[in-house]
N, C-alpha and C positions, 0 to 999 in steps of 0.2 A: 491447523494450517489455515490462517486467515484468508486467503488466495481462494479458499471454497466458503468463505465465511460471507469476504464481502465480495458479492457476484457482479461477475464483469458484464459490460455491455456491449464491449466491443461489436463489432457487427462485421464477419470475414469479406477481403475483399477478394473480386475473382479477377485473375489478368484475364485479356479477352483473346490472349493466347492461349490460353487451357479453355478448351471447348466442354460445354458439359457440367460445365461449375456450377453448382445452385447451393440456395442458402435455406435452410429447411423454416419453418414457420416458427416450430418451437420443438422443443426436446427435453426430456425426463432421462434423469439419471439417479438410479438407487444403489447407495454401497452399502453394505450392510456392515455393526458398526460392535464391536464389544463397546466398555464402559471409558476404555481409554482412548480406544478411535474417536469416542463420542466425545470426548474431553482436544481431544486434538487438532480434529474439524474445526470445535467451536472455539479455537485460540491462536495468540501468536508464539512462538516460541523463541525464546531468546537466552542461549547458553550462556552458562555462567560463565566461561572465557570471554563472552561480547562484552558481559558487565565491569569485566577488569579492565580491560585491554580496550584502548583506545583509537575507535577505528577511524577511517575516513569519511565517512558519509555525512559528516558537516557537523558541528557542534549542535545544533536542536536537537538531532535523536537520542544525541548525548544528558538528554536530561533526564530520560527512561534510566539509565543506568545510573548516573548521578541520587537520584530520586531514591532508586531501590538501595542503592548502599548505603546512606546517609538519611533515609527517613524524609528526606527533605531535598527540594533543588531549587533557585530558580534560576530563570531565561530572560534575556530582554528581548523583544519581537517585535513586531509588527503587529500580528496573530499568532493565537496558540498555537505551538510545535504538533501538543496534541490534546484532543478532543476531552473535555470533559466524561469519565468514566465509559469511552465510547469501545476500546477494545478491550479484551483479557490477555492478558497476558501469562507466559505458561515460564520457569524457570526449575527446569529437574519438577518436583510434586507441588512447587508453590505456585497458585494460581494470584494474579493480580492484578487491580486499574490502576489507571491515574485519574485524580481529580489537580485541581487548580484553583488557585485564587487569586486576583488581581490584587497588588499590593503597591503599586505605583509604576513612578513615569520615567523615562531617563533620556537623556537626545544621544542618538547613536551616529553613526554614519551612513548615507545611499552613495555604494558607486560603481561607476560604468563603465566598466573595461573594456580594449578595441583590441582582437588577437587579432594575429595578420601570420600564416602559415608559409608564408614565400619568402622568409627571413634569409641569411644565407651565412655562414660564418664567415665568410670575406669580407661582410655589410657591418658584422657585428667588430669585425677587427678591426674594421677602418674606422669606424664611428666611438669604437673603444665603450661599447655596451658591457655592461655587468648581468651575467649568465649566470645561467642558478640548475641544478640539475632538477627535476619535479620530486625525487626520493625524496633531496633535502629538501624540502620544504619542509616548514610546520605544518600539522592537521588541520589547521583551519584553513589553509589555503591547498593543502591538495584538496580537501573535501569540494572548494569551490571550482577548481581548476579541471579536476576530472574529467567533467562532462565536456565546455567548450573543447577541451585539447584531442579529446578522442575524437569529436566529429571535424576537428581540424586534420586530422590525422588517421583517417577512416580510409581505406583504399576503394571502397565505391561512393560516391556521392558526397564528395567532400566537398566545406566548402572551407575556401582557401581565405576568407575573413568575417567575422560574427564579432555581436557584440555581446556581454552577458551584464547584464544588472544586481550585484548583490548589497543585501541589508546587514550592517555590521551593528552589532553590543559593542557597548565600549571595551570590555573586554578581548573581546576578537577581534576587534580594530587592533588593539595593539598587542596583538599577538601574531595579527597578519604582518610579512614582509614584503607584501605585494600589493596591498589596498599603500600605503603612502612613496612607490614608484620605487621603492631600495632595487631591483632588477628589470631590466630593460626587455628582456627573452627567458623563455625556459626551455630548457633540454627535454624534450619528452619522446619516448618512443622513436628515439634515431631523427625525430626531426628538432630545428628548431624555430619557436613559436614569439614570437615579437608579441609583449604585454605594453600595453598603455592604458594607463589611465584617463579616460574622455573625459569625466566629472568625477565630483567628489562633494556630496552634501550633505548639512545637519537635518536628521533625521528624527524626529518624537517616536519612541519604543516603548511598550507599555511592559513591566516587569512582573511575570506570573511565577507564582511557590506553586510548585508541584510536590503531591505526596502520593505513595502507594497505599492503596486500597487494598487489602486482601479479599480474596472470592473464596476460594478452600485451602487446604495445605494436602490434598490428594487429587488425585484423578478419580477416581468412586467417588468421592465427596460433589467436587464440580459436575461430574455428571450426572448425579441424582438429581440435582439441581436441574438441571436440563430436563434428564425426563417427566421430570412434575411439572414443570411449564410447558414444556414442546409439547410431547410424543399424543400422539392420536392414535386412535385406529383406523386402517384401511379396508374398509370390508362393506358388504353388501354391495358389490359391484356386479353388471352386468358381464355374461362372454366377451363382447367385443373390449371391454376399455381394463378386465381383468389380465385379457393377453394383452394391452400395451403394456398393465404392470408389471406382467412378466418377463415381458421382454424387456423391459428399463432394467430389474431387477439383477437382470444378466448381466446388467451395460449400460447403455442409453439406447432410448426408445426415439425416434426423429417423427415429428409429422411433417409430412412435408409440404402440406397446405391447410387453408383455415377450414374447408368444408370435413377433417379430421375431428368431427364429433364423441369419440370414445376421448380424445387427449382436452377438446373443450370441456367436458366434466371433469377432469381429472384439476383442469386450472382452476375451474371453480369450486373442486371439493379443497384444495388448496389454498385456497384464498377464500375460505369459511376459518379456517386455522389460525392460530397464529404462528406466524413466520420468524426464524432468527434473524434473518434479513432480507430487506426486498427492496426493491428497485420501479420503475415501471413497466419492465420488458424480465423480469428474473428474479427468483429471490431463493431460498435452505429451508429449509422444512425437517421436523423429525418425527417419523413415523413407525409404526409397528403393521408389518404385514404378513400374514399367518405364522404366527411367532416367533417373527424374527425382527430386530432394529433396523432403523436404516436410518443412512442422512442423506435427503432429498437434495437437489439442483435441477429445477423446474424452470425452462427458458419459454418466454411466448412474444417471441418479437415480434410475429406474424399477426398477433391476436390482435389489433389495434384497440379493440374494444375493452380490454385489460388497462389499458394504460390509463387510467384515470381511476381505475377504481383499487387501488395498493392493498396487499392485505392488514391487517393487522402487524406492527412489528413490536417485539421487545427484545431489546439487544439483552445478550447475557449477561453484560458489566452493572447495568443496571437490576438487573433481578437478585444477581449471584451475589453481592455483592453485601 
C-alpha cells in the first residue's frame, strides 16, 4: 500500500465550529507486519485487469501497463509520467520499477479549455450545438474531462465556470474529439456542460522509453530484502518512552506537545535509522520490537527542530532492484 509508503503531510484542519479540536505535535503508529504485509506496505499494487483493460485516468499511467506488457513503452511529455525506479510496484507475486530514458523530442499540442455549467438545451437547440454524451467519449478525453465536469457538477461548492490547461502527444491529440472543437457541450451527470476551446498551441515534448525493472518474483523474496536494509532493533529503552511504544503498538501513540520527551527519543532513535521514506514532518521505518515486526509511521510536525535534519532515506526500488 503505497498511501503508507509515501507519508503524507497534510496537516488536519479544525472548523471553529467544533470546539475542542487540536492537532497533536506528532504521533507513532506500529502495525505489526508478517513477510507479505511487509511486502504490501512497501508497494503499489496494480491488478492484472488494470494492465489489460484500459482505464480513464489519462493516458501517462497508461505507460506502467503498456511498459509491463510489451517490455517496453514510450510517452511524449512535458515531464516524466513517472519517476526514475522511484516506486515498486506489486502485480499478483511480480514485484517491479520503472526506469526511463530520454530518447527524443517531438512538438505536441498546449490547450485551454473554458467549461461553462449554465449551458441549457434550449441554448444548445437554438445555436444548433453538437452534444456528445461523456460515456462516448474516447479515453483520452474522459480521462481529461473528469475532474473539471465533476467540480462543475458537484452539488456543494460548485463552480459554474473553470478553466483547465491540458498537454497533448501527438498521438492523443488525435485521438482526442474534443482538443480540435468536434463538440460544442457534453452531457455529464444529468447536466450539460458547454466546452470551448480558449487556445490551442505548439508545444516541445520530450519522448521517454520506459522499461520494467524486476525487484523479486515473491513476497518472501521482496521482503527479505527489506529486512536486510530496514529492520533494527527496538530495545534498551526507558519506562516512560517503552509505554509510548506500547501503546503505539496497540494503535497510535499522539504526543500532544513538544515538552513530550519519551516521543522526542523515540524521533531521534528513528532518525539514527535508515528510513523507507521521510519527509520533513514524517517518514516509515521497519522495526523489530520484543520479537515481533512492525512497519513504523512516525509524524513530528510539532518537533520543528526535525525539520532540517531528514533521516537517512533508501527507497526500495533502488536497493531491491
Amino acid at each position: 500500500m503505497q498511501t503508507r509508503l509515501l507519508v503524507a503531510t497534510a496537516t488536519a484542519v479544525c472548523l471553529v465550529a467544533l470546539a475542542g479540536c487540536s492537532q497533536p505535535a506528532g504521533s507513532l503508529s506500529m502495525d505489526p507486519v508478517n513477510d507479505t504485509e511487509l511486502a504490501d506496505h512497501a508497494s503499489t499494487t496494480v491488478p492484472e485487469d488494470e494492465l489489460t483493460t484500459e482505464h480513464e485516468r489519462g493516458p501517462q499511467p497508461q505507460v506502467l501497463s503498456r511498459a509491463v506488457q510489451n517490455e517496453s513503452a514510450t510517452v511524449a511529455a512535458t515531464d516524466p509520467p513517472h519517476k526514475n525506479n522511484s516506486t515498486v510496484y506489486r502485480t499478483g507475486d511480480r514485484f517491479y520499477t520503472l526506469s526511463y530514458t530520454t530518447v527524443g523530442t517531438t512538438s505536441g499540442r498546449e490547450v485551454t479549455y473554458r467549461f461553462d455549467g449554465n449551458a441549457t438545451t434550449d441554448e444548445a437547440d437554438r445555436n444548433g450545438w453538437a452534444t456528445v454524451a461523456y460515456d462516448d467519449l474516447p479515453p483520452v478525453d474522459r480521462a481529461m474531462l473528469r475532474t473539471p465536469l465533476s467540480v462543475i457538477t458537484a452539488e456543494e461548492g460548485s463552480r459554474s465556470s473553470i478553466k483547465e490547461r491540458r498537454t497533448y502527444s501527438p498521438a492523443e491529440f488525435n485521438q482526442s474529439v474534443i482538443a480540435d472543437q468536434r463538440y460544442d457541450a457534453i452531457r455529464y451527470d444529468g447536466t450539460l456542460v458547454e466546452v470551448d476551446v480558449a487556445s490551442s498551441e505548439p508545444r516541445s515534448l520530450t519522448v521517454y522509453r520506459y522499461q520494467p525493472r524486476p525487484v523479486a518474483t515473491t513476497a518472501d523474496a521482496y521482503a527479505a530484502c527489506l529486512r536486510d536494509e530496514y529492520v533494527f532493533e527496538l530495545s534498551g529503552l526507558d519506562p516512560n518512552t517503552r509505554e509510548t511504544v506500547n501503546e503505539a503498538a496497540d494503535g497510535t501513540y499522539r504526543a500532544e506537545n513538544t515538552s513530550d520527551t519519551a516521543f522526542r527519543s523515540l524521533v531521534e532513535t528513528f532518525h539514527s535509522h535508515t528510513a523507507v521514506s521521510a519527509n520533513t514532518a514524517s517518514g516509515s521505518w521497519v522495526t523489530r520490537y520484543e520479537g515481533r515486526l512492525y512497519w513504523v509511521d512516525l509524524r513530528y510536525t510539532g518537533f520543528e527542530s526535525y525539520r532540517d535534519s531528514r533521516p537517512r532515506v533508501r527507497a526500495p526500488a533502488a536497493i531491491c532492484s
